[in-house]
N, C-alpha and C positions, 0 to 999 in steps of 0.2 A: 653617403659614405664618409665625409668629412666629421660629421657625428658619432661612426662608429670608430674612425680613427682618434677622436677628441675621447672617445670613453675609454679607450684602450690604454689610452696614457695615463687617463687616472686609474684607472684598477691595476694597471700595472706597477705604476709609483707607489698605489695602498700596498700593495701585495707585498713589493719588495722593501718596503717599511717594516711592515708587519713581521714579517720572518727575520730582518735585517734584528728586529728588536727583540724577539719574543724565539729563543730555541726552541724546537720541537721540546726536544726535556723537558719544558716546561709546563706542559703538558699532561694531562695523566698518559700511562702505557697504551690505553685502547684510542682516546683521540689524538695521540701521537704518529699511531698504525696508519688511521684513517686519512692523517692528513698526509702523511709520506704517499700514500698508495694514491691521494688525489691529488701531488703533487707528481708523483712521479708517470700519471695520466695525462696531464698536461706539457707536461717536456717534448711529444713528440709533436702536437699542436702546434707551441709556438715557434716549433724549427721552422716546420709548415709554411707557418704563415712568415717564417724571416724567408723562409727560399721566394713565394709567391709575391713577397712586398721589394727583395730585389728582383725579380725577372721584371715587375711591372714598374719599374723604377730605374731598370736601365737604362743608357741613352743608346738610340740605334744610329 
């Protein structure tokens, strides 16, 4: 688990590099679509996984 948590940070630090740097714009029109629509797939994922990493993270 420590390892999937150690990957998450890096793909997540790449990711929000990448967008932080690079606007969709900039992009052509059709791999602009693509990346919104897999971006916008992924939005309810990481809530997901924010609820289940605090439930298992609270203290009782």
């Amino acid at each position: 688990m420590s390892d999937d948590v150690r990957r998450m940070h890096q793909v997540g630090a790449r990711l929000e590099a990448r967008l932080l740097a690079t606007p969709l714009e900039a992009f052509t029109p059709a791999a602009a679509e693509l990346l919104r629509d897999a971006l916008g797939r992924l939005r309810p994922v990481l809530r997901s996984l924010d609820e289940v990493i605090c439930s298992a993270t609270e203290a009782e």
